[in-house]
TORNU-659019 format. One record per residue (C-alpha): x negated, z negated, y negated; residue in three letters. Coordinates in pm, 1 decimal. Layout:
<<X,Z,Y>,'ala'>;
...
END
This chain:
<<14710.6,17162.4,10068.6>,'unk'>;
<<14760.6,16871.8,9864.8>,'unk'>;
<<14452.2,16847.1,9570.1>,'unk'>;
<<14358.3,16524.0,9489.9>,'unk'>;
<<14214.3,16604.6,9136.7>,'unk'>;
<<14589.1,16501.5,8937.0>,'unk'>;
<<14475.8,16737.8,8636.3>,'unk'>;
<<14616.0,17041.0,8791.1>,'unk'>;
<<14961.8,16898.5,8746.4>,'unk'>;
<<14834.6,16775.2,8390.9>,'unk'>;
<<14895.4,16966.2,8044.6>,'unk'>;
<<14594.2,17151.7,7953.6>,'unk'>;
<<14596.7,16964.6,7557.0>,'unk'>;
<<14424.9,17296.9,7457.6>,'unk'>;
<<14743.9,17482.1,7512.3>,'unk'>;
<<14991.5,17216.8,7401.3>,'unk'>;
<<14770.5,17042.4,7145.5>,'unk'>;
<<14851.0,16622.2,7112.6>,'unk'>;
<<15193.2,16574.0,7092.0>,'unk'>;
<<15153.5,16336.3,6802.8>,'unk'>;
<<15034.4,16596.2,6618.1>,'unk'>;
<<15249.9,16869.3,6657.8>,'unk'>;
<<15419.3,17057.5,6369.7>,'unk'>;
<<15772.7,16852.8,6285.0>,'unk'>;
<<15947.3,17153.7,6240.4>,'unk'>;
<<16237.9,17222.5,6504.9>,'unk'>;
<<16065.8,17492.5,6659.2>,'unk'>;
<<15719.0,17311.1,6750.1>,'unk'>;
<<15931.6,17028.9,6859.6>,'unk'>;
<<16161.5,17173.1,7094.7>,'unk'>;
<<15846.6,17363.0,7243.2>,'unk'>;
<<15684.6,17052.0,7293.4>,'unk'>;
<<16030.1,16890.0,7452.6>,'unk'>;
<<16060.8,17186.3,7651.0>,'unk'>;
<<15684.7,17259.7,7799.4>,'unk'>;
<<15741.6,16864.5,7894.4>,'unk'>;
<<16052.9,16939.4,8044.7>,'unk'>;
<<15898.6,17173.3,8279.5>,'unk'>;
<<15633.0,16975.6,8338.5>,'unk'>;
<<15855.5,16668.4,8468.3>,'unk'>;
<<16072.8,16901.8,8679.2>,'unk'>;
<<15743.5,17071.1,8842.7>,'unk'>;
<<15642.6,16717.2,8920.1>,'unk'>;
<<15987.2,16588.7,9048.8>,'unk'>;
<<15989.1,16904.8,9286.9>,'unk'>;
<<15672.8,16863.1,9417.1>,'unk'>;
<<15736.7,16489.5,9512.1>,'unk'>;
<<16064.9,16592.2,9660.3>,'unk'>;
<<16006.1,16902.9,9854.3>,'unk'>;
<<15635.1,16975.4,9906.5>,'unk'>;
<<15495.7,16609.6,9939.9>,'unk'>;
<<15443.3,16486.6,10337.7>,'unk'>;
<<15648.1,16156.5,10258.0>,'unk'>;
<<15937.7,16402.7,10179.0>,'unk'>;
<<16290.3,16314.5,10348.6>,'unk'>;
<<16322.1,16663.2,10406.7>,'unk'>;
<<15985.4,16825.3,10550.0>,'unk'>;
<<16031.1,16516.6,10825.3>,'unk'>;
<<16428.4,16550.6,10914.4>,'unk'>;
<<16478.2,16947.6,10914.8>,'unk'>;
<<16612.2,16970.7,11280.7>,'unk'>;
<<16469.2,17237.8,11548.1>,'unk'>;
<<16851.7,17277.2,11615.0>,'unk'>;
<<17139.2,17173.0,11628.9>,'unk'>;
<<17118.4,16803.0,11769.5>,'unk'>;
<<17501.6,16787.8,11729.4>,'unk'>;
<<17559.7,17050.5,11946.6>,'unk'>;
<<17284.4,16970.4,12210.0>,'unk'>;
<<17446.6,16626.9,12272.3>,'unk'>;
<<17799.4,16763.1,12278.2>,'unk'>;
<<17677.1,17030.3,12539.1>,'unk'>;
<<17498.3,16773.4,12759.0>,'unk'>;
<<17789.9,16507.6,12659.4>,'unk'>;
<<18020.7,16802.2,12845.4>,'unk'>;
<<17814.9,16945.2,13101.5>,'unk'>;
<<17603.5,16685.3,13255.5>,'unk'>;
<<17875.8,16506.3,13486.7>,'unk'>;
<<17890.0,16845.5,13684.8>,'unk'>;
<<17501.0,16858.1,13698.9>,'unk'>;
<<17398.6,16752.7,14069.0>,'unk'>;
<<17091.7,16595.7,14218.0>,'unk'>;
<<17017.0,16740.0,14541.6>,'unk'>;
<<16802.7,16571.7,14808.9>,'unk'>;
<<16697.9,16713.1,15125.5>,'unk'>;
<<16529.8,16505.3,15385.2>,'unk'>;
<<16382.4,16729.9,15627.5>,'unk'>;
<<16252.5,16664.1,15934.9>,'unk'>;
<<15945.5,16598.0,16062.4>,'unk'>;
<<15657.6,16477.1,16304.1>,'unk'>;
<<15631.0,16181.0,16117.4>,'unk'>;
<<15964.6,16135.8,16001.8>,'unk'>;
<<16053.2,15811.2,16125.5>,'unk'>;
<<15718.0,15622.5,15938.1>,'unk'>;
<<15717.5,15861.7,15648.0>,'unk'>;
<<15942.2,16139.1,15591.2>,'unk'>;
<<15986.5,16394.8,15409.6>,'unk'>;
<<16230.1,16389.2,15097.9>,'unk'>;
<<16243.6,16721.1,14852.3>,'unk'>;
<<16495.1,16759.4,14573.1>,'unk'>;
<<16611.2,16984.3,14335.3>,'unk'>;
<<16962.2,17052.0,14152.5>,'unk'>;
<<17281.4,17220.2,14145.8>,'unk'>;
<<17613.0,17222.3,13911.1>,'unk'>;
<<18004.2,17241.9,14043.1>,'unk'>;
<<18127.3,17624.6,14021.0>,'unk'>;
<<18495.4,17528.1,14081.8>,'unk'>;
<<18723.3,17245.3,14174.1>,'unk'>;
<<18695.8,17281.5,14538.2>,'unk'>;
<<18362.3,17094.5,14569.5>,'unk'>;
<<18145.8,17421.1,14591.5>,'unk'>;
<<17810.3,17328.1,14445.8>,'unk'>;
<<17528.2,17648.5,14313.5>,'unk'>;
<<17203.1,17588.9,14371.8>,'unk'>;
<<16874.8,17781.2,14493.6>,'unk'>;
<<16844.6,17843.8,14843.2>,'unk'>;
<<16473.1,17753.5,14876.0>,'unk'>;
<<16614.1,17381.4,14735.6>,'unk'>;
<<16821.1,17363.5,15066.7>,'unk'>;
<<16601.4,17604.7,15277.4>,'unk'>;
<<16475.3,17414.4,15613.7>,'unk'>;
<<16645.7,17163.2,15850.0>,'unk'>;
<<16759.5,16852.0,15737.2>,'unk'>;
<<16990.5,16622.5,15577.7>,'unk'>;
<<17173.0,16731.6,15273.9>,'unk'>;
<<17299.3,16420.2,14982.8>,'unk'>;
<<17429.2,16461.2,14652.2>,'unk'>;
<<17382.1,16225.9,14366.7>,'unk'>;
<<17654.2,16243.5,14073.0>,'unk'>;
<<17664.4,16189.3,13684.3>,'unk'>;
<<17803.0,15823.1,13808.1>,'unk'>;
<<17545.9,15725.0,14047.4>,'unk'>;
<<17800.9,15839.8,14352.2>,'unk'>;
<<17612.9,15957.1,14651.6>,'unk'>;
<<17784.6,16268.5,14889.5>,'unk'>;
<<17667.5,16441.1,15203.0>,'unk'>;
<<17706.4,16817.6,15200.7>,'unk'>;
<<17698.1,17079.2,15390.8>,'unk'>;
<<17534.5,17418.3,15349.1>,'unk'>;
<<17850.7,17702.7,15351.9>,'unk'>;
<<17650.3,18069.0,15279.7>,'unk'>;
<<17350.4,18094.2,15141.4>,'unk'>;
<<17152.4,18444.9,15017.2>,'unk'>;
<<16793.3,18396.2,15081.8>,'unk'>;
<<16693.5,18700.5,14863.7>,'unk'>;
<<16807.7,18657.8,14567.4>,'unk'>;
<<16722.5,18244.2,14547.6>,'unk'>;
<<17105.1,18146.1,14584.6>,'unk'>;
<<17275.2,17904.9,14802.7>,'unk'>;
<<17618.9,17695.8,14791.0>,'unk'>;
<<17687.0,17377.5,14895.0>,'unk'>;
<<18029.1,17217.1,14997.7>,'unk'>;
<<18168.7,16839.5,14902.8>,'unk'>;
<<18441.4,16656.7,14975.7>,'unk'>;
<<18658.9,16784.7,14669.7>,'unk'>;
<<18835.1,16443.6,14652.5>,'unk'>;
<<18550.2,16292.3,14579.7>,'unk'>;
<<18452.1,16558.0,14290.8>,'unk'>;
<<18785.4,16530.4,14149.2>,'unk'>;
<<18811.5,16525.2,13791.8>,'unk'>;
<<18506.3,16687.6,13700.8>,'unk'>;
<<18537.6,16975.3,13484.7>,'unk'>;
<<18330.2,17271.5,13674.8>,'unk'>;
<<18079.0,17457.4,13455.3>,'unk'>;
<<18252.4,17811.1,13351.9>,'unk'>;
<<18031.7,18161.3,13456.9>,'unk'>;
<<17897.4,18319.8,13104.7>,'unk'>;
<<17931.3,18715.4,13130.9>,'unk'>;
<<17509.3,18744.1,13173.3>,'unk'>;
<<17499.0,19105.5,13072.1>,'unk'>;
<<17631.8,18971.0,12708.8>,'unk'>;
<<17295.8,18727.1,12673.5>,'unk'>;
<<17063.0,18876.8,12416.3>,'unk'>;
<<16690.6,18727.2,12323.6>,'unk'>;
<<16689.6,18477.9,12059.2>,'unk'>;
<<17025.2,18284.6,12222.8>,'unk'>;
<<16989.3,17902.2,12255.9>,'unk'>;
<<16957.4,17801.5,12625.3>,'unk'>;
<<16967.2,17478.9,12764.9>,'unk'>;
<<16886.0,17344.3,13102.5>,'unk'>;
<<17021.7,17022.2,13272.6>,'unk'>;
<<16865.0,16927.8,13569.4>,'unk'>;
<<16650.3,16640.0,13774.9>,'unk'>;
<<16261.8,16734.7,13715.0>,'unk'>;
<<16065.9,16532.2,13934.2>,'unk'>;
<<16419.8,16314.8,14028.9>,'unk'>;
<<16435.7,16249.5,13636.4>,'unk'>;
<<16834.6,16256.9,13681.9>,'unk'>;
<<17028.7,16475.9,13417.0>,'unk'>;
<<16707.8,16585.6,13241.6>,'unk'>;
<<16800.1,16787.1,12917.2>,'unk'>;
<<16559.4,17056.1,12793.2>,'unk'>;
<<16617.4,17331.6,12479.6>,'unk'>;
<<16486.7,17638.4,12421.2>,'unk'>;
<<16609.1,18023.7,12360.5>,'unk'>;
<<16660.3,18293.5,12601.8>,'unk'>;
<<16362.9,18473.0,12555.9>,'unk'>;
<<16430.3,18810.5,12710.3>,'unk'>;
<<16629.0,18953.1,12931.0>,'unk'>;
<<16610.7,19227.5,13282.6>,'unk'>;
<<16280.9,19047.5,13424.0>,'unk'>;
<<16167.5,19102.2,13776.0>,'unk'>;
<<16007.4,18865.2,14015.0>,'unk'>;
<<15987.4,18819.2,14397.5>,'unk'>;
<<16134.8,18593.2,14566.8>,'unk'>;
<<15991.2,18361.3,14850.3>,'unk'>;
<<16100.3,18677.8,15092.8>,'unk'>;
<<15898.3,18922.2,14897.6>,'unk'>;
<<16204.2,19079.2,14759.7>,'unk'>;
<<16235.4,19164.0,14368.7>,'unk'>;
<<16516.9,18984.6,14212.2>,'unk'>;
<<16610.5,19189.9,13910.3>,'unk'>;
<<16781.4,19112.9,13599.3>,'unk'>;
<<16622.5,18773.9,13577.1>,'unk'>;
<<16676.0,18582.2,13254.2>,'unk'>;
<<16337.2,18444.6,13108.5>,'unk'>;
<<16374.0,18130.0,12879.6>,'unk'>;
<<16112.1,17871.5,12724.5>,'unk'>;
<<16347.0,17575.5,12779.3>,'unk'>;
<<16114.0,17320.7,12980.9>,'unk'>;
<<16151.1,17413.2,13363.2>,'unk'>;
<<16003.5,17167.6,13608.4>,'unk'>;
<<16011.2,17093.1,14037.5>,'unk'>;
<<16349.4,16920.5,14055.9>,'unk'>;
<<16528.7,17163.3,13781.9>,'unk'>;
<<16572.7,17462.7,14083.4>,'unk'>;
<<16893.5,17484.4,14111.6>,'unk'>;
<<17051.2,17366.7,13752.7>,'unk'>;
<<17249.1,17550.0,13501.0>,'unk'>;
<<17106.4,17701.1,13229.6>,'unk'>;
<<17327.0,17711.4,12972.9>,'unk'>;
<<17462.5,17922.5,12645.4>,'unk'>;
<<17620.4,17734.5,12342.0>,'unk'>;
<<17939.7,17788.5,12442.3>,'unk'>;
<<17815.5,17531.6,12762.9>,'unk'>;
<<17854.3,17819.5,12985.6>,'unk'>;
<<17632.0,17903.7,13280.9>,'unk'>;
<<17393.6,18197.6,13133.5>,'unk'>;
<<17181.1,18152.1,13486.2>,'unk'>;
<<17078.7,17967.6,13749.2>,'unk'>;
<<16717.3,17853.0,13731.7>,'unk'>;
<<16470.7,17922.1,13972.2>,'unk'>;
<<16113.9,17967.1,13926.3>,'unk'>;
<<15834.3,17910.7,13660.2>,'unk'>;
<<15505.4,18155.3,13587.7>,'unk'>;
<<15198.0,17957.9,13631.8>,'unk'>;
<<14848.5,18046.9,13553.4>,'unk'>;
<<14559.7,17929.5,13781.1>,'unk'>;
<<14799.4,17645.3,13890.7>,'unk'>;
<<14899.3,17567.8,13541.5>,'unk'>;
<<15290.9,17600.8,13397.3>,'unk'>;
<<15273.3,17785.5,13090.6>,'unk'>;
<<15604.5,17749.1,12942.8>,'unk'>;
<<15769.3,18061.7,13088.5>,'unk'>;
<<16072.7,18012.0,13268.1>,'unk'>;
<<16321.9,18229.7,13494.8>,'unk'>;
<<16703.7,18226.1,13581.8>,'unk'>;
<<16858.1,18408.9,13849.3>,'unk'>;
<<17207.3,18603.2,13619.7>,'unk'>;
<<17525.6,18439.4,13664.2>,'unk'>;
<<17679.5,18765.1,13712.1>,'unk'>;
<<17473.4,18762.8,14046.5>,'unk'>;
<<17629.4,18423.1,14135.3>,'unk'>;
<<17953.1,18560.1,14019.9>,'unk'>;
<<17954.6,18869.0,14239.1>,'unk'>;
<<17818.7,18696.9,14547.0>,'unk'>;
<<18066.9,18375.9,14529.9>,'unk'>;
<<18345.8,18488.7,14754.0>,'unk'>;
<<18095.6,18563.4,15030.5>,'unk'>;
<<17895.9,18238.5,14969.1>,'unk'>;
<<18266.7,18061.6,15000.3>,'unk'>;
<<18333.0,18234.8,15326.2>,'unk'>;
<<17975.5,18126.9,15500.5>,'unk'>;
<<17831.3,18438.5,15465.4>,'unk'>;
<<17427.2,18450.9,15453.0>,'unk'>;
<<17414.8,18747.7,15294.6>,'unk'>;
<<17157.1,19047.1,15435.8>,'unk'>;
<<17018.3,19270.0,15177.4>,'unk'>;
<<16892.2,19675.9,15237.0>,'unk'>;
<<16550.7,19761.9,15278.5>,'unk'>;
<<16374.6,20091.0,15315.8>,'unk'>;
<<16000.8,19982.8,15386.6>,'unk'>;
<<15824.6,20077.7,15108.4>,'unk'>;
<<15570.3,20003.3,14886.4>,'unk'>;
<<15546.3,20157.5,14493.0>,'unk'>;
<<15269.5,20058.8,14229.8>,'unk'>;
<<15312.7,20147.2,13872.1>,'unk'>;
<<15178.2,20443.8,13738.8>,'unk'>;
<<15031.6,20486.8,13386.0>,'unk'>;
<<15133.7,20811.5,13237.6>,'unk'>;
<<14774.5,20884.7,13264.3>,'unk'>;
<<14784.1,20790.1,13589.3>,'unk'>;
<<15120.2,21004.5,13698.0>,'unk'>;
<<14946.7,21322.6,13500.8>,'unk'>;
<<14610.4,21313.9,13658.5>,'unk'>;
<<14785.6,21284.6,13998.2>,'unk'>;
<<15005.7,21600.0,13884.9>,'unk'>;
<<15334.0,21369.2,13933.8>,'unk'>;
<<15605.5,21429.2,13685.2>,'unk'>;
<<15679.4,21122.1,13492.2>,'unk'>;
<<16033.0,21059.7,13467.8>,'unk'>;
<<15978.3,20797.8,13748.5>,'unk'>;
<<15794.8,20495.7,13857.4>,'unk'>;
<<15871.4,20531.7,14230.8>,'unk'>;
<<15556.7,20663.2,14352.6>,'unk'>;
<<15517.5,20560.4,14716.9>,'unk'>;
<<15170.8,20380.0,14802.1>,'unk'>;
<<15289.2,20263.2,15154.8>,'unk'>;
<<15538.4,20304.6,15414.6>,'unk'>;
<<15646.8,20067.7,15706.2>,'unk'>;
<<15583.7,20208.8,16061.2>,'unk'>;
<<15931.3,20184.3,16231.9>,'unk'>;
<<16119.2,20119.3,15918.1>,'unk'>;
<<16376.9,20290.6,15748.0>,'unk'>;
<<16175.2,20525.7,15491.9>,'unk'>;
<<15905.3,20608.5,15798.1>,'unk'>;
<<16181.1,20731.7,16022.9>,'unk'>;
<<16290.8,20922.0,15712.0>,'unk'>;
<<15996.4,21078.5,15727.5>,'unk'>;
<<15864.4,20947.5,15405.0>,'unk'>;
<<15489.9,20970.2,15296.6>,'unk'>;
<<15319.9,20766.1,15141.3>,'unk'>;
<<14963.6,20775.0,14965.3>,'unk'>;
<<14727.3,20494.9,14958.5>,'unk'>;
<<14423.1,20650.1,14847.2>,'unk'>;
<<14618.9,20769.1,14538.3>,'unk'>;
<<14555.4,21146.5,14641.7>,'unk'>;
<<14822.0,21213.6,14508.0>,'unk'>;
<<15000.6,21343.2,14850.4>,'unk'>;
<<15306.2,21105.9,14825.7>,'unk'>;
<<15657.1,21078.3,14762.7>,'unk'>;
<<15796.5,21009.4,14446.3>,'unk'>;
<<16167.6,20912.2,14463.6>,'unk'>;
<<16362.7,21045.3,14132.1>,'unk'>;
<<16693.8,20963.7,14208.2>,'unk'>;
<<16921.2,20801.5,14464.5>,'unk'>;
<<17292.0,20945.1,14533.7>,'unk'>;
<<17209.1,21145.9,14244.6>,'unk'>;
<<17176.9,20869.9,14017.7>,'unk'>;
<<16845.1,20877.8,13833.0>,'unk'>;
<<16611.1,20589.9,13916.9>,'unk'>;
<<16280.1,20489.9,13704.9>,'unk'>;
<<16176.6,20185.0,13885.7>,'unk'>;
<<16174.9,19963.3,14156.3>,'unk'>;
<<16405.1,19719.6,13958.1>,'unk'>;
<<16669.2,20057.4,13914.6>,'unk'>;
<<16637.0,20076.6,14293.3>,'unk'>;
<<16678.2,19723.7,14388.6>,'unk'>;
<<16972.7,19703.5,14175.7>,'unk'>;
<<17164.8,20015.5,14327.3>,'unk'>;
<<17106.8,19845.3,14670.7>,'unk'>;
<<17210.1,19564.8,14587.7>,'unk'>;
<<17528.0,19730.3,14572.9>,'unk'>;
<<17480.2,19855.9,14919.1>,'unk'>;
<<17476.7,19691.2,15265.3>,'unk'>;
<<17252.8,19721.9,15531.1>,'unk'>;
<<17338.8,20022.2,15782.1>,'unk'>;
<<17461.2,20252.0,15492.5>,'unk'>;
<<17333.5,20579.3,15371.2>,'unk'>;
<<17124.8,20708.6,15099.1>,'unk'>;
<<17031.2,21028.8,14963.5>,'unk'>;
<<16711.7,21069.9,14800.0>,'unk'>;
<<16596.3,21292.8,14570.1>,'unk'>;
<<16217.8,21347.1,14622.6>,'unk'>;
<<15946.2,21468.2,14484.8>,'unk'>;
<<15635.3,21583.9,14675.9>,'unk'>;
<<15349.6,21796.1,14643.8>,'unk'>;
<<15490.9,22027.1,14354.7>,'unk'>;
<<15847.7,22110.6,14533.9>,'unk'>;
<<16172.4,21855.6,14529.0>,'unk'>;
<<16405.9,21807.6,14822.6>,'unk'>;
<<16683.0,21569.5,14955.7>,'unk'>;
<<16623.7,21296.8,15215.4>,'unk'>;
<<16873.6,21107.8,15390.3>,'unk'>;
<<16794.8,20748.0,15479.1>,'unk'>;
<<16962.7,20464.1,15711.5>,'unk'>;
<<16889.1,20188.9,15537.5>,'unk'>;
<<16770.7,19828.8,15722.9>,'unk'>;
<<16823.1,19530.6,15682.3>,'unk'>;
<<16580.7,19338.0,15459.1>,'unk'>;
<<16333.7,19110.4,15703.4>,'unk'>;
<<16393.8,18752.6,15651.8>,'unk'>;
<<16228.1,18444.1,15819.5>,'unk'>;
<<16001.4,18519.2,16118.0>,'unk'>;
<<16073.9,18893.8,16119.7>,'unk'>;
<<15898.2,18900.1,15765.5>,'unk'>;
<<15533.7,19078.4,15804.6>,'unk'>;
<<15557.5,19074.7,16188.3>,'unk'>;
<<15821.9,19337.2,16356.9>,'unk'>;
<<15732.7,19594.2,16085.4>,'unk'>;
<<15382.6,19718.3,16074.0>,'unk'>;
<<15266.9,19987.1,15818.1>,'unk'>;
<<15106.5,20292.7,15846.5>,'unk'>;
<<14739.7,20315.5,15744.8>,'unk'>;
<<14652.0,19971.0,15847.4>,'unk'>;
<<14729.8,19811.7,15526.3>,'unk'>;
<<14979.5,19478.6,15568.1>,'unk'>;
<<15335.8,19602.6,15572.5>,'unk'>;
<<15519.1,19505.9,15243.3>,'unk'>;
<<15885.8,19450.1,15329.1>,'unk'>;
END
């Protein structure tokens, strides 16, 4: 990048000619100042801006340090270490010890955090900014969508500012995101990245989609589950939760479960509530629009049905679905006449929705459309997952 051969930045003397020689009139000499001139400040820049030992090629700043220490400076003493020591066989020679992290949501001592963090029997401590250890208690927890909240003695919180809720629908790719957290029991960890997109979908541990995820490239590692990550204003943009990994490898893609989630759910969490989500039994793969035409499905919607649950909701709709791609199956448009394009749409409208309640859906099947009426169930969690709900066609029965 750099030539080593110095005449490049050297006057070519068949251009300029030997300055001792040049004319003495004040034209030729104020050329010869001038082309001199040029050269110096060429030569000057270079050295200043361009060369490696430059001051500024090795301070220019990723971001805003300032502001990254402020936020942590601000946030961190509400950032929690969680430790769970769960129970077994061998508990009394070894044990069993599994962490993650959490952040204060108010100033009653109501800690956020995942729910597979605090999922299992056992013993619940949290570790403060300060070094103060707590024992809490679960209060509700919503095994679906990844979020649990803890309870503290609020005395023993007290004067900790609580992290403030951002408005999660706002967040737009490109915003700075920071996460706090205890990676591998590193206590108050401090990562930066940007929010990297926005309305993700991935499963939870229940085989559940939990939409509207927020995906980030701010470092996310076991221990940060549960932690805050945050917007510049040092409010809670999401709650992380998982990481996508490639043949057991971390590649630097991160996910956050909304804060608007957290924010809707809170007043059940506070009561105790575990919180049930609908289910209908069903299974849909994409379709290409390849796909959808060669099956002769219209493609306004990505709700083609590949499998339905024997004795679940959808089957006792009388639902049909198509695993050999015959094209025989159902194809749900809409759902109380609001248009749906995807499983996401559909998980989100439900989400609305509790168990017990009443759908209508539009369907399409086999060239005609009609209206179905379903009773939806209540998503299986725990041991009823995969084993009261068998599916139709012998295939294993997605919840």
């Amino acid at each position: 990048m750099f030539p080593d051969d110095e005449s490049r930045y050297r006057p070519d003397r068949s251009v300029f000619g030997p300055v001792e020689k040049a004319p003495r009139s004040s034209g030729g000499f104020g050329f010869a100042i001038l082309a001199l001139g040029l050269l110096a400040g060429f030569i000057i820049g270079w050295v200043t801006f361009a060369s490696p030992w430059s001051n500024a090629s090795r301070s220019s700043p990723l971001f805003d340090e300032g502001l990254v220490r402020s936020l942590f400076d601000e946030a961190s003493p509400a950032v929690v270490e969680i430790t769970l020591s769960r129970q077994t066989r061998f508990s009394d020679v070894f044990g069993r010890v599994d962490s993650g992290s959490g952040f204060l949501v108010d100033n009653d001592g109501h800690i956020a955090t995942n729910n597979h963090v605090i999922e299992g029997l056992g013993d619940i401590t949290i570790r403060l900014s300060d070094g103060s250890v707590l024992e809490a208690q679960v209060l509700g927890t919503s095994p679906l969508d990844d979020l649990a909240l803890l309870q503290v003695n609020p005395a023993a919180v007290a004067g900790i500012e609580p992290l403030p809720l951002a408005d999660s629908d706002s967040i737009v790719p490109g915003q700075m995101a920071v996460a706090i957290g205890s990676p591998f029991t590193e206590f108050n960890s401090v990562t930066v990245g940007i929010v990297s997109g926005t309305g993700r979908t991935r499963l939870s541990e229940h085989l559940r989609p939990i939409p509207g995820l927020i995906q980030t490239d701010a470092a996310l590692n076991p221990g940060n589950s549960g932690g805050p990550l945050l917007n510049a204003d040092g409010e809670v943009m999401g709650v992380n939760t998982s990481v996508q990994v490639a043949s057991s490898i971390q590649i630097g893609i991160g996910y956050a479960v909304p804060s608007n989630t957290l924010k809707h759910l809170l007043p059940q969490l506070i009561t105790g509530e575990q919180i049930r989500r609908p289910w209908m039994g069903i299974t849909s793969w994409p379709l290409t629009e390849n796909g959808a035409s060669r099956l002769g499905l219209p493609a306004e919607s990505d709700i083609y049905l590949r499998f339905v649950c024997e004795g679940g909701p959808a089957h006792l709709a009388g639902l049909r679905g198509d695993p050999r791609l015959s094209g025989t199956g159902d194809m749900i448009l809409a759902i109380d006449d609001k248009p749906v394009s995807s499983m996401s749409d559909m998980v989100d409208y439900f989400n609305l929705l509790k168990p017990n309640e009443v759908v209508r859906l539009k369907v399409y099947r086999s060239g005609t459309t009609r209206n179905v009426d379903v009773v939806l169930g209540e998503w299986p969690v725990g041991e009823r997952f995969g084993t009261l709900w068998r599916p139709l066609y012998g295939e294993p029965c997605p919840p």
